[in-house]
N, C-alpha and C positions, 0 to 999 in steps of 0.2 A: 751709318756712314761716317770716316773717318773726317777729321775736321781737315779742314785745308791749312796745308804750311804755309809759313810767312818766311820770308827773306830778304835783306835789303838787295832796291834792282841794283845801288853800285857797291859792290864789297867797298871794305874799309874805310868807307866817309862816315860815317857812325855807330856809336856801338852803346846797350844798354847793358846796364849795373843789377845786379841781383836786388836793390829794392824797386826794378822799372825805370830807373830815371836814364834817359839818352843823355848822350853828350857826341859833339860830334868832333872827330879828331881831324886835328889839322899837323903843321910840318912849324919848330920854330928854328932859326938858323942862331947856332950856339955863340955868335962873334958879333949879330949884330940885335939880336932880339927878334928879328922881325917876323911875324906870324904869315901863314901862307893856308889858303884852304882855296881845294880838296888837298890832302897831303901830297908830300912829295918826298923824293929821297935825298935830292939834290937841287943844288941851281939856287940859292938866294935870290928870290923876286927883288930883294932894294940894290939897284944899279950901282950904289956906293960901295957895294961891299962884294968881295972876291969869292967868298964860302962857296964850296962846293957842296956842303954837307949839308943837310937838316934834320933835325930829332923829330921824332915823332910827339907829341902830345897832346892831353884834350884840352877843350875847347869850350870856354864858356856855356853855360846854359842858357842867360839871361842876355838881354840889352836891351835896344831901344830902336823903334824904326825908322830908320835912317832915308827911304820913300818908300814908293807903293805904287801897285798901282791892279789893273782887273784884266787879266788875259779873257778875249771875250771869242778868240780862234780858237780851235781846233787845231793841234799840229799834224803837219803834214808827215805822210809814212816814211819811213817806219817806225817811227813814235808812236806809243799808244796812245789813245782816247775814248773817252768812253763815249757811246753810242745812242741816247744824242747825246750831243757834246752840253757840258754845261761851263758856263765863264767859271772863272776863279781868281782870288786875289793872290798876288805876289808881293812879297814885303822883301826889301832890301835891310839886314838888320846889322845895326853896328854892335858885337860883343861888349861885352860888360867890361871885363879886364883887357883883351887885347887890342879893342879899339877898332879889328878886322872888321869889312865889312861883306857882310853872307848872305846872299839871295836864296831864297826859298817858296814854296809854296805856303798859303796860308790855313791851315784849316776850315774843312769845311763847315759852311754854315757861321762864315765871317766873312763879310762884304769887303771891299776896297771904302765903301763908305763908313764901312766901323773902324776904322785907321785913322791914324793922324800920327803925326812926324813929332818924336821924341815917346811914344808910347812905349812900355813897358810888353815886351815879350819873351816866351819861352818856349826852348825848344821840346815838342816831342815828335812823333813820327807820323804816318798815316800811310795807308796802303795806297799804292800809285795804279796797279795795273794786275788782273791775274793773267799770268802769262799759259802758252799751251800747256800745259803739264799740268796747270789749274794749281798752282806756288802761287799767293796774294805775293807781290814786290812791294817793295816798303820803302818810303822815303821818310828825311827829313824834313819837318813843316815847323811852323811858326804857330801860336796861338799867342792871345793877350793873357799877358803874366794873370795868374789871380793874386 
């Protein structure tokens, strides 16, 4: 039996490198600096500045948890979930270099009680949902840096 494909569930919010390492791409606008995630093409999020435009580029690996906390629902349809549901923690993480701050899921088999605000984490992926066609979907998550 052929193994099952993987693919991220949102194109273009992240992408890995030939030695495995993820990074997730975001949008920075070239007049004022400012970093924006999930990307964009346009629109500067900082109200100070006029930019219509923003470049593409990636996005720290590393930072620090900026909060946290334990999704302990099940989403409602048509979000997937698994069957039973089981809680999981969500880390708000502020980038290393751009300061952005990126909410994600945590890895499993990391509590909201193994967290703590200013911790060291890194991004890699983890599969979200296999969808009908039986494709694992694949997100961005969080783990504590080693």
């Amino acid at each position: 039996m052929p193994a099952a494909s993987s693919q991220p569930a949102v194109e273009g919010w992240f992408a890995t490198d030939d030695a495995g390492a993820t990074h997730l791409i975001g949008a920075k606008c070239p007049e004022c600096a400012t970093f924006v995630f999930p990307p964009r093409a346009n629109n500067c999020p900082n109200p100070a500045c006029d930019s219509d435009v923003l470049e593409q580029v990636p996005l720290s690996r590393r930072g620090t948890v900026w909060s946290y906390t334990e999704n302990r629902y099940a989403p409602p349809p048509p979000y997937p979930s698994p069957d039973p549901f089981e809680p999981f923690a969500v880390a708000a993480v502020q980038l290393a270099d751009e300061g952005l701050i990126v909410l994600g899921k945590v890895v499993e088999g990391t509590l909201a009680a193994d967290l703590k605000i200013g911790m060291e984490m890194e991004l890699t992926t983890m599969p979200l949902y296999t969808d009908d066609d039986g494709v694992v979907r694949t997100t961005h998550a969080w783990r504590i840096a080693q």
